[in-house]
N, C-alpha and C positions, 0 to 999 in steps of 0.2 A: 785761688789758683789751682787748687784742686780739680776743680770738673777741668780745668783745660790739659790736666794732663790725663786724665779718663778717656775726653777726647783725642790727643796726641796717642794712647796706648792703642783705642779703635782702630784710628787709620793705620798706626805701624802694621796693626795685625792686617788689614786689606790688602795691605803695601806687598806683605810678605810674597812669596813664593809658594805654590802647590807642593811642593818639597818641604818647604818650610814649616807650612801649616802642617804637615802630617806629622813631623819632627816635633810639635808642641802638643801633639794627642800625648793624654794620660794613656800609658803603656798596657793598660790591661783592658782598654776599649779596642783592641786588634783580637785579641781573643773572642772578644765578645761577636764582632765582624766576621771571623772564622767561623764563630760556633753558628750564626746566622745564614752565611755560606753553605756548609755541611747542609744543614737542616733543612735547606729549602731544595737542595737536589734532592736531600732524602725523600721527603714530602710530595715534589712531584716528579720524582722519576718513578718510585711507587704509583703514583696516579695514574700517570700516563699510559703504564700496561696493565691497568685494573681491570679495564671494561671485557679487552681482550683472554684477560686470565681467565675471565668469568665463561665467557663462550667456547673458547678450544679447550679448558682445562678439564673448569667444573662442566661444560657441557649445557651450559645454561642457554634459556631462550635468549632471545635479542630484549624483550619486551620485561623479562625478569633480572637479568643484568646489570639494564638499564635503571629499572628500581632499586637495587642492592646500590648501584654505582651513587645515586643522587640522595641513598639513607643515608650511604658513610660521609657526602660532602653537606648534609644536614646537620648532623650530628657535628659535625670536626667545627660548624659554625653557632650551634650550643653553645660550645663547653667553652667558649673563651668567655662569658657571661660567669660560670665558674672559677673560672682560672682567676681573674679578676677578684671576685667575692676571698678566693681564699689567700690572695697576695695583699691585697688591702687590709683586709680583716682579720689574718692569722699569722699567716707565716711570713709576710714580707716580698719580694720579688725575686732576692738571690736564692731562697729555699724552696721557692716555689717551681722555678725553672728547676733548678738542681733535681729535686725527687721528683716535678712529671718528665722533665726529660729520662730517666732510666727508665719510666713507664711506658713512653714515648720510645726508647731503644730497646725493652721486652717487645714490644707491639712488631718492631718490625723483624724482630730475630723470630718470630714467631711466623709472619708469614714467608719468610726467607725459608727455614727449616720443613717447613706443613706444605711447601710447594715440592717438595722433592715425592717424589710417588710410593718408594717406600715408608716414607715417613705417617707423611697425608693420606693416601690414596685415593687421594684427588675428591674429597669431600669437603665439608662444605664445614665442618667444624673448626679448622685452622684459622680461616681468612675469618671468620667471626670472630673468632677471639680479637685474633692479629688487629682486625680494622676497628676494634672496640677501644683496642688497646692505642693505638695512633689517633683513634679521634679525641679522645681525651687528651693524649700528649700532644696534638701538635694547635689543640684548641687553647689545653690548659696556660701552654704558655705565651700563646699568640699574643696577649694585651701587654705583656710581663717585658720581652726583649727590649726593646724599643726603649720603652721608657727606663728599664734598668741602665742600658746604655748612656741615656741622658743623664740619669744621676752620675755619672763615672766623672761629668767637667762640675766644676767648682768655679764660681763667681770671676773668677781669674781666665777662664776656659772659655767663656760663654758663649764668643765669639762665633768661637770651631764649632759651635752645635750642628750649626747648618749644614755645615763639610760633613761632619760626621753621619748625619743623618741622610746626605744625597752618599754618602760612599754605604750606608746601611741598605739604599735600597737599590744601586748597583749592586751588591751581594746576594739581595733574594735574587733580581733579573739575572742573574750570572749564575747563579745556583738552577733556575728553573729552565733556561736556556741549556745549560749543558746539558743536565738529567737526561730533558723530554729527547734532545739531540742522541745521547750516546745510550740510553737505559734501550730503546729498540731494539739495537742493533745487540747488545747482548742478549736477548728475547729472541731473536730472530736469526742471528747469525752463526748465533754456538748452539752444537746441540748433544745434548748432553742425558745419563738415564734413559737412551733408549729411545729419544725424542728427538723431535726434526727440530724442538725451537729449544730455549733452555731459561725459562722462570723462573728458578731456584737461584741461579746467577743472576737476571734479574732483579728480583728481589733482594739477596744479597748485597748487591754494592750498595744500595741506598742504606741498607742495616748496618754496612760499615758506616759508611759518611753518617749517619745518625750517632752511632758508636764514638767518632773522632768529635762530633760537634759537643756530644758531653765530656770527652775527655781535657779538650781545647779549654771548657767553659770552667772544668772541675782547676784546671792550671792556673788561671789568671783568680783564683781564690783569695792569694793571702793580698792581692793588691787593690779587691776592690773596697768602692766606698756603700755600703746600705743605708737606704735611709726606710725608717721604722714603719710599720703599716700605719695609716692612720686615717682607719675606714673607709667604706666605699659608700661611695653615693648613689650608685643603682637601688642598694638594700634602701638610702636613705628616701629616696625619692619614691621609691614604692610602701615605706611606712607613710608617707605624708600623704600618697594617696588614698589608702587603708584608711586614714583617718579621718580626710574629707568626705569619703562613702560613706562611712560610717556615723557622722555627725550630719548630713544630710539625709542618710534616711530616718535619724531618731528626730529631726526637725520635720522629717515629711517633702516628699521627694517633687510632689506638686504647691506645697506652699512657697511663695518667694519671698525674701527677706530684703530690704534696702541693703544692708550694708552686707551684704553676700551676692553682688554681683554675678563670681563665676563659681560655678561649683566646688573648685577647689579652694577657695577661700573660706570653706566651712573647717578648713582644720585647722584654723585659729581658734577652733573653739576650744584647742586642746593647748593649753599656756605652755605647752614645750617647745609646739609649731613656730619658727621664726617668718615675720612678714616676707623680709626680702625672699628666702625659700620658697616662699608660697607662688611669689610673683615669680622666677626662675622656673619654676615649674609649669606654670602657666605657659611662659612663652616656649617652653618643650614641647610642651601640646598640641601649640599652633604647628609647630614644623611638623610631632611626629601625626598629625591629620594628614600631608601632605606624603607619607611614607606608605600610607595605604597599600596604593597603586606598585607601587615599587618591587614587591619580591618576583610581579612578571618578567619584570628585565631579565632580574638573575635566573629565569626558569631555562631564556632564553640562553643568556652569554652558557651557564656552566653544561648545556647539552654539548660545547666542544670537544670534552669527554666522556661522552657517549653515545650517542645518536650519529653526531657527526663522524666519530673515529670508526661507528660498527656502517657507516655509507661512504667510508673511503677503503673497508674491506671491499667491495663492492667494485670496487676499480682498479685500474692498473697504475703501478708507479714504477714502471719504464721510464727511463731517464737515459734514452743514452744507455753507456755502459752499467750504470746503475738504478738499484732498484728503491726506492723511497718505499718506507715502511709506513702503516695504514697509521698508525700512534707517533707517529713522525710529524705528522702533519701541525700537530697543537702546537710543534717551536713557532709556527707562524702568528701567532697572539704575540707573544713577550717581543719578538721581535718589530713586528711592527709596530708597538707601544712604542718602542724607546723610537723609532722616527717621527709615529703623527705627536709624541707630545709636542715637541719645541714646534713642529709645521702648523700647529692648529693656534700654539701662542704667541708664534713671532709674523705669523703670516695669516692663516684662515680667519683668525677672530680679527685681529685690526682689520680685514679687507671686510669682512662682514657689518664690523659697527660705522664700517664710511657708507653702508647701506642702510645702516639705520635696521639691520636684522641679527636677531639671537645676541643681544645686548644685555639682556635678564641670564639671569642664572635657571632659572625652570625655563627659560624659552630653550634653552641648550638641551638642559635633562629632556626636555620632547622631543628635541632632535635627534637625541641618544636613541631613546626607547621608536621613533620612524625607521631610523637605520638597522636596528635592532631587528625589529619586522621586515626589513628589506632583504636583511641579511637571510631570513628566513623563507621569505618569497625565492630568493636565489636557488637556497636547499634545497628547494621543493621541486622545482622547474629542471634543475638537477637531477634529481630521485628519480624524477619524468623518462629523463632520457638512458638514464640506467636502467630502468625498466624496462624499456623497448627494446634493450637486448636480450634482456631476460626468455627462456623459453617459457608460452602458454600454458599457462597449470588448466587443467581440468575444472570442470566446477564440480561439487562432492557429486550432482545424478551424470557425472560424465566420465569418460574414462578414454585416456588415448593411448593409439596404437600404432605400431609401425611391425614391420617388416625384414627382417637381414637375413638374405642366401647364402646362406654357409654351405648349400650343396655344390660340389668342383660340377655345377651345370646351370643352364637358365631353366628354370619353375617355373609353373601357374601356379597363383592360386585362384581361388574360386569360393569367395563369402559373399557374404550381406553386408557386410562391413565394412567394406572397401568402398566408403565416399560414394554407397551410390552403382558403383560399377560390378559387377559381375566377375569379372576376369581380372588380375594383378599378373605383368610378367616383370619376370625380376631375371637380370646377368649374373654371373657369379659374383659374390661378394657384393653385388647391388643391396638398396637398398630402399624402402618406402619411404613415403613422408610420412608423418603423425598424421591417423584419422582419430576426430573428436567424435563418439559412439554415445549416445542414451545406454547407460549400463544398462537400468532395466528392460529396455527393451530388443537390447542384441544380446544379451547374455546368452552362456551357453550355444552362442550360433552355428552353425556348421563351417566347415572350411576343407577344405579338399587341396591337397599340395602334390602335383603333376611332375612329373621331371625325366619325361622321355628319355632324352639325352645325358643321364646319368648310366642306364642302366645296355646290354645287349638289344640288338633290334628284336630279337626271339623272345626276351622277359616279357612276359604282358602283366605283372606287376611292376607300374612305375609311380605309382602314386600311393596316397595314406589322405584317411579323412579322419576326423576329429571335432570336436567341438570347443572352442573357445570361452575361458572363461576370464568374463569382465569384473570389474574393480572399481568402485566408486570413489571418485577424486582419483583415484593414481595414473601411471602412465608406465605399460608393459611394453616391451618386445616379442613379438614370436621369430627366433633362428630358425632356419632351415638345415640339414646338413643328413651328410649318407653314413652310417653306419653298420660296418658288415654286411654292406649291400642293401643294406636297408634302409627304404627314407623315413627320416623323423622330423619333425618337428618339437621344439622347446619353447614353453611361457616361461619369461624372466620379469617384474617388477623395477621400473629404472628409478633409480634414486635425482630428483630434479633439486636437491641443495646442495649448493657450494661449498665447499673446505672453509672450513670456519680462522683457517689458518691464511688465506689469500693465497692456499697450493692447486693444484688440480686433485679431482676425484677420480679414480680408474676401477672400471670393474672387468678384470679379464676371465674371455671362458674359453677353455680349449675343448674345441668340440669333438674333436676324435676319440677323447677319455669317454669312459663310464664313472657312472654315478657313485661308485664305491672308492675311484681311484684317486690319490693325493698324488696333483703333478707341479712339480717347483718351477718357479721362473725368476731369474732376477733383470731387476732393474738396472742397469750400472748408468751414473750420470759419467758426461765424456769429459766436465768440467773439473769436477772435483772428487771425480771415483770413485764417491761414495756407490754404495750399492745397497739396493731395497729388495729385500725375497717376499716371492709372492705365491701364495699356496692355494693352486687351484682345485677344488672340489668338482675334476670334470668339467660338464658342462652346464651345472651348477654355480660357477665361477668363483671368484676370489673373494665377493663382497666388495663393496663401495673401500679402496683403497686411497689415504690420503696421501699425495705425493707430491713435493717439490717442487715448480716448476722450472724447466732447464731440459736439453738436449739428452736421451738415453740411447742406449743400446740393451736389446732382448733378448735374453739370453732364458735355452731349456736346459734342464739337465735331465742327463738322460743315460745312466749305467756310469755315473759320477763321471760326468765329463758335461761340459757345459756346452751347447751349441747356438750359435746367433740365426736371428730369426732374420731381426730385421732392426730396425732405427726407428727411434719415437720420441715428437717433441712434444712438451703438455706446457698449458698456459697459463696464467694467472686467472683462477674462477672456472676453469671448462673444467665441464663435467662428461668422460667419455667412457663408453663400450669400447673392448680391443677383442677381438675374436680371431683365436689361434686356430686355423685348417691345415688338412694334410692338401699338399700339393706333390702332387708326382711330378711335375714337371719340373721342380726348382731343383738345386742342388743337396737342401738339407730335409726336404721332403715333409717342409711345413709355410706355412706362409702365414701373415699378418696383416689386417684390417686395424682401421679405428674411425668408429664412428662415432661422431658430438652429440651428447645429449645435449645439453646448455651451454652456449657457447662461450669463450672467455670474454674475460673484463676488456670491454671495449675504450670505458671513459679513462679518460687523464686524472691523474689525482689533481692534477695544477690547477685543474677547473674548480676546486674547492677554496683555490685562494681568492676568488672576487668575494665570497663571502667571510671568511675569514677578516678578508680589509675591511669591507663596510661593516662586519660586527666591531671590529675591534675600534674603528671612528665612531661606532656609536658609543661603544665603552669609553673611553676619553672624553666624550660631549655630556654621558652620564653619571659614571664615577668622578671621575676628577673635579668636576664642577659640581657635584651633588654636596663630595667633601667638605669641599670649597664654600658650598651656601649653608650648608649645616655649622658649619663652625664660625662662622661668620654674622649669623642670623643668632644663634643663641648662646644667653649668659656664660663666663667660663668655666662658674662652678658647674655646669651642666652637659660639661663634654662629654665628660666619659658614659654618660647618658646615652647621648646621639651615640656616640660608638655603639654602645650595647645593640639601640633598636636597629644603627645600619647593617650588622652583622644578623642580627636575626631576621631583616629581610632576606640577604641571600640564605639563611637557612627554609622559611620559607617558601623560597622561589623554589628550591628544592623537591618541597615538600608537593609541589604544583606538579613537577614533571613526574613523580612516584605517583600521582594519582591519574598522571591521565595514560603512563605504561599499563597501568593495571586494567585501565578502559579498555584500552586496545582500540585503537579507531581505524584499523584495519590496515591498507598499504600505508608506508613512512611517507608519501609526498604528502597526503590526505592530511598525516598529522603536521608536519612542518607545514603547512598552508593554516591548519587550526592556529598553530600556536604564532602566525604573522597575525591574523586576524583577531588573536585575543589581544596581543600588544598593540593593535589597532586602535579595540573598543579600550583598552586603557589610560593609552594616550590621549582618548577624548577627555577621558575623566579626570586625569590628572591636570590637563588643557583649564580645565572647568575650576578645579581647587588653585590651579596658580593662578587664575585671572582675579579672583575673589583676594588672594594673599597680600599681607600689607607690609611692605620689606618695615626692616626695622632699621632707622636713620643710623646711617653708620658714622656721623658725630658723636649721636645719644651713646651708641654702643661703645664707641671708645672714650666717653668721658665716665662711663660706668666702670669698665674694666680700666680704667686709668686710675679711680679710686681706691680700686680693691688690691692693687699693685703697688698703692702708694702704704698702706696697710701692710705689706707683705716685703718691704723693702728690708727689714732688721733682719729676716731669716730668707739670704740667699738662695738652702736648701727648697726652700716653701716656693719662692718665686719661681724657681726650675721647676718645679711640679704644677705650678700652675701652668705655666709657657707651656710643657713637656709631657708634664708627668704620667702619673699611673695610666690615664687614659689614654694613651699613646698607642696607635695601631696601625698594625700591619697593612701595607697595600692591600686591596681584596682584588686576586683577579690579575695580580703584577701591575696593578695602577699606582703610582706615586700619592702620598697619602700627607694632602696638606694642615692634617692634625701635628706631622712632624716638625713642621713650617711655624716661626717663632707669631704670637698673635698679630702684632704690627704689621707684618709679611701678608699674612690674609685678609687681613682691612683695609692693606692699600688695593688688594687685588680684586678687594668686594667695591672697593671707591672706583675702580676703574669697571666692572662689568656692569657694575649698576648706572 
């Protein structure tokens, strides 16, 4: 009568109420939830303004950034292969979270503090340490939580794993949702030290909630239950390889032997080697063949942050009254996860297998890695039309020029340079278009600037000649304007790159100054009254100034009193000339121009979400069913194996996008077109290895693991570790991670895809 009341106790627990069930969790797995919470906002709200710290702070290229940004998500997918080794093999899992999480909260008090200017000054020694220090803590303990958590139920518990394990991975989605939501908006809205955006606070809350996630973890101490290292099997399965190499090259690596069918069956030559091991190993082999191909995806998915956030700089997020931040965009992953999962398993796949399509588990993952690529064709076509707002760069034997009358009269001019034509007339404050010139061949050309109507009908000085000098690759301005009756002319160089910040860039020059004079202007916004001073060297100008974008008023000062000029609005990405003239005619006896060098950000950031949704469906057809067939397909002493090698794919894929930044393959559409096409030629290959694949009957599998359970029944603890344990791993990616999921639970759902 026994089992029938095991089974009478199951269904009570079914019966129960969601209230109910959380009311019978062991009281120290809410800390654990917490300290999971904490950690993953820490984690990616830190991420999410990396790439941009790296460009407006440290001043980094796009192309070097982007390298730095996919070392430290390399690295962070390392060190869990460690973490592992020393929680298995040394210290346990409660010590091991314990001492790398304080390494893990140095790491980020470290970039928290080093972002402040007097601290850091804005060098590049901080954020090294800082991100050395988080890739280690947020790797080390990534295999550790999960599965610690699971040890907290006891054979009486067992039930609630599941609950507990879907309420673990609502915490990361809840932790990385908020972050990437609110960490921006502290980056971008406060500003703080002197600065338009404020990093230091950025940085900071994530170093608290890291802070609170070990404090949380350090509280729930005297209540939890540990259970003893008792080795890892990565180490074990790589001595067994070790051994089979090594016993087949002393036999001879072209001789064959009958009873050594597969290569690794030669480290039965070594009497410590166990058969079934051998065989376990084997069938890892066969899956991790199929892993090859794989780290392209991730090269793919994790450019979210960074390729894609430094080409949503690139555009506008006008919204209405609101402004959508460029590192705002990545909430769009987690959240569309948590909709396409359940639409793809209560809806898309049953409608697909009454077609008789992507019924296999690798015919999905190719589906994944299609969409993946599509998502990237998107980008690209994208990039395309961002571009074409872009103003024309010069090519390095060219140099373009333009034009602005700053004389209070209409000019001639009179070059070679002039597209051809001889004669240029210009209005007041008029201006050219860009002509594209052969440096070498107009250089030094003459030019002659006419302006009758400046000067008395009796002056028969109204003009000034000069020669022009040209610039390979750049793009100059020649100003016109009258000084003490005298006409002049000024060569200026135009700065044609955007505010690395998504502000406008402004360079003003007041032409009436001489070259030795320091003239003030400020900015005042009519929003929020801040006010920016702007220190004109002349007609020399201000230099490329980074400003805000938002409604101003222009103010001189002038015998300490400030006088308005005029009204100016600047846009998200324009880059513009503002040229201060004396005007007799107006009231305060100066007047204001502004002329667009590069115009503003024209595209919608919203345009970034068709790609976002087909990456993130391809994520879901990839990951979750990769999980899904990995754990499914192989032995169960061999999980934490597959963990190891699926983790080191996305470090790898990593390692793909730092090698082709360094290439440089020229514009970003070029390369997002590369990297659809390498997911392409992959997809075939991987196409190629799943057709050859030979599932492994998911009877056999569960009459095998049915054995080894029946072994394992006297020590509860043991059985949890097998279902759960050490190998137990985090979502990659905010994917739901069906290593969490009890083994029964995977092999009905490999009985159904297969």
């Amino acid at each position: 009568m026994k089992g029938y009341e095991t089974i009478d106790k199951k269904q009570d627990v079914l019966q129960r109420s969601f209230k109910e069930k959380i009311a019978s969790f062991p009281k120290q797995v809410f800390f654990i939830l917490g300290n999971e919470f904490c950690e993953r906002f820490s984690y990616y709200g830190m991420k999410a303004i990396l790439t941009l710290y790296f460009t407006q702070i440290l001043l980094w290229s796009f192309d070097y950034s982007t390298a730095v940004y996919h070392s430290f998500a390399m690295v962070c997918y390392f060190t869990p292969i460690l973490g592992a080794m020393i929680a298995d093999g040394w210290l346990g899992k409660y010590k091991t979270i314990l001492f790398i999480s304080i390494v893990y909260a140095i790491g980020n008090i470290v970039m928290a503090v080093t972002s402040i200017p007097a601290v850091g000054n804005n060098q590049a020694w901080g954020p090294a340490i800082g991100l050395a220090l988080i890739a280690f803590g947020t790797g080390g303990i990534k295999p550790c939580v999960a599965a610690f958590g699971g040890d907290q139920f006891t054979s009486d518990h067992v039930d609630l794993l599941s609950m507990f394990f879907s309420l673990f991975y609502f915490a990361i989605n809840a932790g990385s949702l908020i972050s990437t939501f609110v960490t921006p908006i502290f980056r971008s809205d406060v500003h703080c030290f002197g600065d338009d955006s404020c990093f230091p606070l950025a940085f900071g809350v994530p170093a608290v909630l890291m802070i609170v996630a070990l404090i949380l973890f350090v509280i729930g101490t005297p209540l939890y239950r540990n259970v003893p290292p008792k080795g890892n099997v990565v180490y074990e399965v790589m001595k067994y390889i070790f051994r089979a190499i090594k016993s087949k090259s002393r036999r001879g690596w072209c001789t064959t032997h009958t009873d050594r069918r597969h290569w690794m069956d030669y480290a039965l030559d070594d009497p410590d080697c166990e058969k079934q091991k051998v065989d376990d190993i084997k069938a890892v082999l066969k899956i991790l063949l199929l892993y090859i191909p794989l780290p392209v995806f991730w090269a793919l998915f994790d450019q979210q942050g960074s390729r894609w956030t430094l080409q949503a700089t690139l555009m506008t997020g006008k919204l209405g009254g609101w402004v959508i931040k460029p590192d705002q965009m990545q909430v769009v992953n987690p959240l569309l996860i948590l909709a396409f999962i359940p639409i793809f398993e209560g809806i898309i796949y049953p409608l697909l297998g009454k077609c008789y399509l992507l019924r296999k588990p690798l015919q999905r993952m190719s589906a994944g890695m299609l969409l993946a690529a599509g998502a990237f064709v998107i980008a690209g076509f994208l990039q395309i039309s961002i571009d074409a707002g872009e103003r024309k760069i010069p090519s390095l034997s060219q140099t373009s020029i333009r034009v602005i009358n700053g004389a209070p009269c209409d000019v001639i001019l009179k070059s070679n340079i002039f597209g051809g034509t001889d004669e240029l007339n210009l209005p007041y404050l008029g201006h050219s278009p860009y002509y594209f010139v052969d440096s070498m061949a107009f250089n030094n050309s003459d030019i002659k600037v006419d302006a009758p109507n400046c000067f008395p009908s009796d002056d028969n000085d109204t003009s000034t000649r000069g020669k022009v000098q040209l610039y390979n690759g750049e793009t100059i301005t020649l100003i016109t304007t009258v000084v003490e009756d005298d006409l002049i002319y000024h060569e200026h160089k135009d700065s044609l790159e955007k505010s690395r910040k998504g502000n406008a860039i402004v360079n003003l020059y007041f032409m009436p100054g001489n070259i030795t004079g320091q003239y003030i202007f400020y900015l005042n916004n009519t929003k929020n009254q801040e006010s920016r001073k702007l220190v004109a060297a002349g007609y020399h100008g201000t230099g490329p100034q980074d400003i805000p974008p938002g409604d101003y008023e222009v103010l001189f000062e002038v015998n300490n009193r400030l006088r308005l000029i005029g009204n100016l609005t600047l846009d998200i990405g324009e880059v513009s000339t503002l040229v201060v003239e004396d005007d007799k005619d107006s009231n305060n006896g100066l007047v204001m121009a502004k002329y667009v060098v590069v115009e503003p950000n024209s595209v919608s950031l919203l345009w970034q979400i068709p790609q976002y949704a087909v990456i993130t469906m391809g994520e879901v057809m990839f990951s979750v069913t990769g999980l899904e067939f990995s754990y499914s397909q192989a032995p169960a002493s061999m999980k934490a194996v597959l963990q190891a090698a699926w983790l080191l794919t996305v470090a790898f894929g990593n390692l793909i996008v730092i090698v082709i930044s360094i290439i440089d393959l020229g514009d970003q559409a070029t390369e997002f077109f590369m990297f659809a096409g390498l997911m392409g030629v992959v997809v075939i290959l991987f196409s190629i290895l799943a057709y050859f694949y030979k599932y492994e009957d998911a009877k056999m599998q569960e009459d095998i693991e049915g054995e080894d359970k029946k072994k394992l029944v006297s020590d509860p603890d043991e059985k949890r570790r097998t279902s759960y344990g050490t190998e137990t791993v985090e979502p990659v990616g905010g994917v739901v991670n069906p290593a969490l999921v009890p083994d029964e639970d995977i092999r009905e759902e490999e009985k159904t895809s297969l």
